[in-house]
Each structure stands twice: as C-alpha cells, then as structure tokens.
C-alpha positions as CSV (number, residue, x, y, z in Angstrom):
1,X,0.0,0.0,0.0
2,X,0.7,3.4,-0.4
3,X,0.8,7.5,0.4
4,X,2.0,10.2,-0.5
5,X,4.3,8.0,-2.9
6,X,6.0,6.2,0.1
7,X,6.0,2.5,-0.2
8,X,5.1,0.0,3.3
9,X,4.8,-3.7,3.1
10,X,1.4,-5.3,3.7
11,X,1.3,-8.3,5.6
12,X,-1.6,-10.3,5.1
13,X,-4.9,-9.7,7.1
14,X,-6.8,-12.4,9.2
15,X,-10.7,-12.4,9.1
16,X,-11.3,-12.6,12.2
17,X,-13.3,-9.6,13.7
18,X,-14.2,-7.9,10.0
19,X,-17.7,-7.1,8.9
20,X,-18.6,-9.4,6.0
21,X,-19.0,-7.2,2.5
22,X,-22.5,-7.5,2.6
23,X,-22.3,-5.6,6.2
24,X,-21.7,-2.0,5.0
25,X,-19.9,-0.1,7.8
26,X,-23.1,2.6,6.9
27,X,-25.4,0.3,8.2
28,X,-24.1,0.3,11.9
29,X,-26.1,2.0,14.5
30,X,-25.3,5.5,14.6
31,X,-24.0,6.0,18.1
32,X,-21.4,2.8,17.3
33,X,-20.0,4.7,14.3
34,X,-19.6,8.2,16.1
35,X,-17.5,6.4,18.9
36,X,-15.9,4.7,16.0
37,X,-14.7,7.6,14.4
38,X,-13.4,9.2,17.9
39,X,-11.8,5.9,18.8
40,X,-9.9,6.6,15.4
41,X,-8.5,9.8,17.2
42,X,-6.8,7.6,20.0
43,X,-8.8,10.1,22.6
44,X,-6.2,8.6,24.9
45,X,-2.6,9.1,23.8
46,X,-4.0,13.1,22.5
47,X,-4.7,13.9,26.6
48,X,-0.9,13.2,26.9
49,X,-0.2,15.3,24.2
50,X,-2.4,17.9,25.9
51,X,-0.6,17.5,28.9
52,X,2.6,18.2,27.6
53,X,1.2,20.7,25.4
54,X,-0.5,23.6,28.2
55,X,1.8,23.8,30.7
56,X,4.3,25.1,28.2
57,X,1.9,28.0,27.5
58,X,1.8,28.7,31.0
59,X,5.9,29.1,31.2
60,X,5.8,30.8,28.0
61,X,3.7,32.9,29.1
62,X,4.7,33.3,33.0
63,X,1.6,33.4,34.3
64,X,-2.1,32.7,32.8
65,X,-2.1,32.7,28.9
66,X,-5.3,33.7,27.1
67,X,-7.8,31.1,28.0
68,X,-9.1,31.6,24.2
69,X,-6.0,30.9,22.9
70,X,-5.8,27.5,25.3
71,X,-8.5,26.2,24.1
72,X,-7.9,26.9,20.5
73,X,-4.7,25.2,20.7
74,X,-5.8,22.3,22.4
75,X,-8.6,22.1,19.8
76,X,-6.3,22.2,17.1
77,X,-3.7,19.8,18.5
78,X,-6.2,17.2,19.3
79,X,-7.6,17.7,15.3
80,X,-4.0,17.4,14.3
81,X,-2.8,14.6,16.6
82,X,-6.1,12.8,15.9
83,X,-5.5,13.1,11.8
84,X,-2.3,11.8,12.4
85,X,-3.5,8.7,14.5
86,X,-6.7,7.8,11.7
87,X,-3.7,7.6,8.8
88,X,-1.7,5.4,11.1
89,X,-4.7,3.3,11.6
90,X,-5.1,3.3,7.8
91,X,-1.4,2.3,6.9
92,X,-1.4,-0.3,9.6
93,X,-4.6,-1.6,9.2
94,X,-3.1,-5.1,7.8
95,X,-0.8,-5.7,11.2
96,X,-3.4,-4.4,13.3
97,X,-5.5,-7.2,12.4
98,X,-3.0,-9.8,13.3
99,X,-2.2,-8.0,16.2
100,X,-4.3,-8.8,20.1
101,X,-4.2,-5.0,21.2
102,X,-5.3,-3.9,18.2
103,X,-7.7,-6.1,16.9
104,X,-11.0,-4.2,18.0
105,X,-10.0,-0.9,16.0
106,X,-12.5,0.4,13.6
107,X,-10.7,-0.5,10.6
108,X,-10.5,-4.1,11.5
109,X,-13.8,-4.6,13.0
110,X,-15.2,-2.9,10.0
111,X,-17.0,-0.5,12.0
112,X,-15.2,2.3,9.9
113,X,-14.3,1.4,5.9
114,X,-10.4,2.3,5.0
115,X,-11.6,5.1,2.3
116,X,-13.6,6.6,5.0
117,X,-10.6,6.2,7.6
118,X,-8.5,8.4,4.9
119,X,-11.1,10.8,4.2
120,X,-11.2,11.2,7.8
121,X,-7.4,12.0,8.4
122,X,-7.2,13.8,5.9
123,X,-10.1,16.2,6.4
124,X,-8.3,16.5,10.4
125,X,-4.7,17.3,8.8
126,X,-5.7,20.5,6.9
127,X,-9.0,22.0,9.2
128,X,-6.5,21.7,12.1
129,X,-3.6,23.0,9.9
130,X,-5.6,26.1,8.6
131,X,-7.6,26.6,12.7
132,X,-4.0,26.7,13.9
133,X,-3.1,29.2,11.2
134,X,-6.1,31.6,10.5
135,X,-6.4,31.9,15.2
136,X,-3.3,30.8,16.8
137,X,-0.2,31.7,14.2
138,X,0.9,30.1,11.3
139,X,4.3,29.1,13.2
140,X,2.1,27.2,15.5
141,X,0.5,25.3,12.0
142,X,3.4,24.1,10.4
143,X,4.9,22.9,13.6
144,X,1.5,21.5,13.8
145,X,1.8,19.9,10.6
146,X,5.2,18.5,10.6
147,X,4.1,16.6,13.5
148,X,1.3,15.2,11.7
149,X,4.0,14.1,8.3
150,X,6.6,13.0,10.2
151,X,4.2,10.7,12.3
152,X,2.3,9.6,9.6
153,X,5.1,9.0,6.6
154,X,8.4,9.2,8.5
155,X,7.5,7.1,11.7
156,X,4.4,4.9,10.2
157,X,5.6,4.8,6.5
158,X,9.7,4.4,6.6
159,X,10.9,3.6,10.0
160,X,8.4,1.3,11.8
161,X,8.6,-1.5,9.7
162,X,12.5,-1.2,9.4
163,X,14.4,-0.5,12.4
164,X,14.2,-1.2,15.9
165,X,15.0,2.7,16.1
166,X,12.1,3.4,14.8
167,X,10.8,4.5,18.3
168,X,13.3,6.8,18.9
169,X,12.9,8.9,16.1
170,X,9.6,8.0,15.2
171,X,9.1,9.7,18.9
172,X,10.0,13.1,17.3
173,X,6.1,13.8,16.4
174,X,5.2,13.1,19.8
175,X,7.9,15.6,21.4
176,X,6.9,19.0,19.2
177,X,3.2,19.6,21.0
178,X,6.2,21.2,23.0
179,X,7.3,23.5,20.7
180,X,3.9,24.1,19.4
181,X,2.5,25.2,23.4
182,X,5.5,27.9,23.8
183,X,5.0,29.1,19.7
184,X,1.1,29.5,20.5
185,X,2.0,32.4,22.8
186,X,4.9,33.6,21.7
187,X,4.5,33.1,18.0
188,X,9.1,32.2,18.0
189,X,11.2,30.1,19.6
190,X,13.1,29.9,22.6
191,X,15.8,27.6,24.5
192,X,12.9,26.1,27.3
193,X,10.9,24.5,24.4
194,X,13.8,22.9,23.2
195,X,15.1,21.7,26.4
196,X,11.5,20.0,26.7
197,X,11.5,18.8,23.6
198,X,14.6,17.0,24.7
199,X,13.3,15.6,27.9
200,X,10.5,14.2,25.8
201,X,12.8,12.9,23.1
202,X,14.7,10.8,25.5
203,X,11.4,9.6,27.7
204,X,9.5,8.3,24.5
205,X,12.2,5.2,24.4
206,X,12.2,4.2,28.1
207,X,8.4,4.7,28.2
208,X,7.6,2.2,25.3
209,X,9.9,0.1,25.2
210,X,8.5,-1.9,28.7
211,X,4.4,-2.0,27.0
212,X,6.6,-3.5,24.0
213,X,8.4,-5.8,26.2
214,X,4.3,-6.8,27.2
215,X,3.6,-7.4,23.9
216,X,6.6,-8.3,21.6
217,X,5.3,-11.5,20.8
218,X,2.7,-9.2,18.7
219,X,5.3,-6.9,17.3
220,X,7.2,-10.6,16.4
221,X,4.1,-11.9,14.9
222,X,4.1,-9.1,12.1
223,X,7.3,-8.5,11.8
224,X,7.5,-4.8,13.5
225,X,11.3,-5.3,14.9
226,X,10.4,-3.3,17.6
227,X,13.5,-3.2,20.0
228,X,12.3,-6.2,22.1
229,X,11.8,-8.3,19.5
230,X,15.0,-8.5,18.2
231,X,17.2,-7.9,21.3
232,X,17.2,-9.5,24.8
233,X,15.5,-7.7,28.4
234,X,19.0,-7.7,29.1
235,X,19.9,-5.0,26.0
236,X,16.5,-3.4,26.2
237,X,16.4,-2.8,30.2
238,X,20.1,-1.3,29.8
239,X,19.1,1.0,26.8
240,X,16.2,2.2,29.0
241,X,19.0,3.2,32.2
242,X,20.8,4.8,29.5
243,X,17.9,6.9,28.3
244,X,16.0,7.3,31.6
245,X,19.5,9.0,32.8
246,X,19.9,11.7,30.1
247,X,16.5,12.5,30.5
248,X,16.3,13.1,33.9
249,X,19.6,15.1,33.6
250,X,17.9,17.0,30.5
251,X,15.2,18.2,33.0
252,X,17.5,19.6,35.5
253,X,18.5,22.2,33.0
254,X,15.7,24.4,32.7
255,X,16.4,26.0,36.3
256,X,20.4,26.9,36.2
257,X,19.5,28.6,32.2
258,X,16.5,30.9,34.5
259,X,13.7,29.1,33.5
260,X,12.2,28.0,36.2
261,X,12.6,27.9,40.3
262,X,12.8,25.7,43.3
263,X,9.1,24.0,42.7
264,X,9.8,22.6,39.5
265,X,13.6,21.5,40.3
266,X,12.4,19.7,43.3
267,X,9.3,18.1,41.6
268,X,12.2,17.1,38.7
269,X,14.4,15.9,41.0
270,X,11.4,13.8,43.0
271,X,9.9,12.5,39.7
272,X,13.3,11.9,38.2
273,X,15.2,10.0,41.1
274,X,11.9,7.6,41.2
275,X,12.2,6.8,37.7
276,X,15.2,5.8,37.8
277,X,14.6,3.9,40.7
278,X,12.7,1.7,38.5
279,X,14.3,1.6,35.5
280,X,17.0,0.2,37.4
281,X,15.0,-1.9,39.1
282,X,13.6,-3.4,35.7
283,X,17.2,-3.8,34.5
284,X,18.4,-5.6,37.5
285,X,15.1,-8.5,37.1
286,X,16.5,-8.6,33.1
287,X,19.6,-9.1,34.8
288,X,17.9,-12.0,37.0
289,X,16.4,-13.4,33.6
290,X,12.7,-12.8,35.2
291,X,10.2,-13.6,32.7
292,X,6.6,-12.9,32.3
293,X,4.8,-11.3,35.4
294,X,7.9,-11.5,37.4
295,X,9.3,-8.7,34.8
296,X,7.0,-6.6,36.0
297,X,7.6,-4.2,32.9
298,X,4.6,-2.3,33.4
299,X,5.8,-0.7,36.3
300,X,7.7,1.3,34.9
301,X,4.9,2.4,31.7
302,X,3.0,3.0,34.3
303,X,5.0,4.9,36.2
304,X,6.0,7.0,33.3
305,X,2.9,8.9,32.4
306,X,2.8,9.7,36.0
307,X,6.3,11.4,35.6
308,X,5.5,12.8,32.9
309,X,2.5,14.5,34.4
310,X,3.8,15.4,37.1
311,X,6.7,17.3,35.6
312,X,4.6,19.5,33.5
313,X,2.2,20.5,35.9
314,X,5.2,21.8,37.6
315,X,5.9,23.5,34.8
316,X,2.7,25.3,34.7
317,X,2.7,26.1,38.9
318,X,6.2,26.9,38.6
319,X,5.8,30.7,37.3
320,X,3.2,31.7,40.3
321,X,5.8,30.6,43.0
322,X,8.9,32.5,41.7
C-alpha cells in the first residue's frame, strides 16, 4: 500500500473480527459509528499530548495565557494529533488485524471502511492545519503539521517496519506539542521548548519500550522489529537506564539557564530520582532473567505517564511561585 508515494509492506490480514461485504460499515447504528470515528483519534494518547502541550503555554507565558487561545490550541492539537493517529490506523490496518491489542479498532472490526478512515485524516490534517493558522499563528500550524507528516510518513511509512529505532525517532512527532504550546503564545522560539522537547525525546524510548516488552510477541508476529523483538530484556532494560539518565539530567537544565525555580527542580528531582529507581530496578530482574509477570515491565509504563504529568504541571505552577 501506499501514500503520499512512500511505499510500506502489507502483511496479510486475518478475518477474524471484520464485517462481512454485505455488512456495509453505513449500516451500523449511529451511536457505534460516532464512537468509531473518535476511537480513530486515539482520545487517549492526544490527553498526553495535551498535557505536555499547556503547561508550556503557561511558562511561555509566565503566568495565565489567554484562556481563548488555550482552548484553541488544544482544539487544534487534538484535530491534528487525531488526523495523524486515523492515517496510522489506515497504513497499519493489515498488522493491526493480526495483532491482540489492536484487533478491535474500527478499521479491522469494519466498524469504519479504509476510504472513510483516509477521508477522515485527511479532512483532520488541513481543518486543524488552517484553525492553527487563520487563530493561533501560522508558526504554531506548520509545527503542527510537521508533526502530523513526520508521524504519519516518516514514523508509520519508513521507519516502523525497518528499524528497531524506529521508536526513537519516530518519537520526534510526539515531542513537538512542546514547541507548538510555547509558539502558541509567543509566536518564536526559545531555549525552554527545546530543552522540553529534549526531555521528551529521550522519555519516548524508556516509556515504550516496557508496554513493547508486554507485547513483543505481537510486534514478532508481524514483523514490527520493535527493540524487544529483536534484542534480549537484558539490551533493552540497559538502553532504558541509559535513556531514563539523560532524561532526567535533561530536566534539570531548565532551572540553572533561569527558566524555572525551586518548585519545578524539586518536583524534577522527586519524579526523576523515582524513575530511575525503576528503571534500574527493571534492568536488574532482566539481569535475573525474570520472565513474564515477574518482569514486572509495566511498572515502569506505568509509572511513566505519571512522571511525565507530574513534571509538566510543575511547569505550569512553577511561574506563580517565583
């Protein structure tokens, strides 16, 4: 299959879960379609976005931004984002059928036809583009944008199927709602985003890489070489300390460049030291050979949206208590 003139394999599809041709997605009840088309949005992984997303606006802005302009940036990054995440369900639609976590999307329940799926991300990719553009700034739109390519064709397209790097740099779209929060307000850029930016960059690895260790035997059965799959707990637990150290010493450099105070280097500090608390403690059950529940590699997912939340709220309080 193809888009945008960028080539993926296909793997072949299993029936299992996909409407008959005689079942026209049309003919679903219309309450099961609407949440169909949401679900396509991934409602879940945009409020992380979000929440990496506002707080920025509140240290660009040192204080209260516009509530106006909040809630037109959150609009338009949960269009974008959520165009982004209906052409990934499109280009993936043949591994996400052989695949357990994802075989209940819309696409492979049939709840939601491909052509429709496009349409869909499509339409999302340029109202959010031109919203971003025509009442936020048009710096805020193609940062906005390039998210949305480099997600769809760079991450989905090229590097998924190809490299077990493909979450690092894949994890690029995911780190520039950043960038897009501080532009919002201050229509340029500065040296905080970037530093954010960073500290996202290196926490996409570490926080994926344990849910892939859950469910590499899914990634093997398609042939995603997500780093799990082709490398031992031992490597992968070890690239994780690596990462989980250079991101929590990332974070600690917003307060000596004058960005932010005591509130938000404590709460760093805090949310950093128990991260790697148990990212080492993952490595050293790798190191044991654990398997299975004894890994215990959810802990640290878990624990990693919690960090992650937790560092950016401080970002927001940060500016009242300076």
């Amino acid at each position: 299959m193809s888009l945008s003139g960028v080539c993926v394999t296909a793997v072949e599809s299993r029936p299992a879960g996909v409407l008959g041709a005689s079942q026209s997605p049309s003919h679903r009840p219309f309450g099961a379609r609407v949440k169909a088309f949401v679900a396509l949005t991934k409602p879940r992984i945009i409020e992380l976005l979000l929440i990496t997303t506002v707080p920025v606006m509140f240290l660009a802005q040192q204080g209260v931004p516009d509530l106006g302009l909040v809630l037109l940036t959150c609009i338009g990054g949960y269009l974008s984002a959520g165009g982004a995440n209906a052409l990934n369900m499109y280009i993936d639609r043949d591994i996400d059928a052989l695949m357990d976590r994802t075989s209940q999307r819309p696409l492979v329940t049939g709840m939601v036809s491909p052509r429709e799926c496009l349409a869909f991300g499509i339409t999302l990719a340029v109202v959010s583009t031109l919203l971003f553009g025509f009442t936020v700034n048009w710096l805020s739109a193609w940062l906005a944008l390039g998210a949305l390519l480099f997600y769809v064709v760079v991450y989905t397209m090229i590097l998924k199927r190809r490299t077990s790097q493909n979450i690092v740099w894949g994890g690029i779209a995911g780190c520039l709602p950043v960038l897009i929060g501080w532009s919002s307000v201050t229509n340029s850029m500065s040296w905080a985003p970037v530093i954010l930016f960073l500290v996202m960059f290196f926490w996409t690895p570490p926080h994926y890489w344990p849910l892939s260790m859950k469910v590499k035997d899914d990634y093997a059965r398609v042939g995603v070489p997500m780093l799990p799959v082709v490398a031992s707990n031992k490597v992968v637990a070890k690239q994780i300390v690596i990462y989980s150290w250079v991101m929590v010493g990332v974070s600690l450099l917003l307060t000596p460049l004058g960005y932010t105070g005591w509130f938000y280097t404590l709460v760093a500090l805090a949310a950093g030291g128990w991260w790697l608390r148990e990212a080492h403690a993952l490595q050293n059950r790798a190191k044991a050979e654990a398997t299975g529940v004894k890994l215990k590699e959810m802990r640290l997912f878990h624990w990693s949206i919690t960090y992650v939340s937790l560092l950016f709220v401080a970002v927001a309080v940060d500016p009242f208590l300076r």
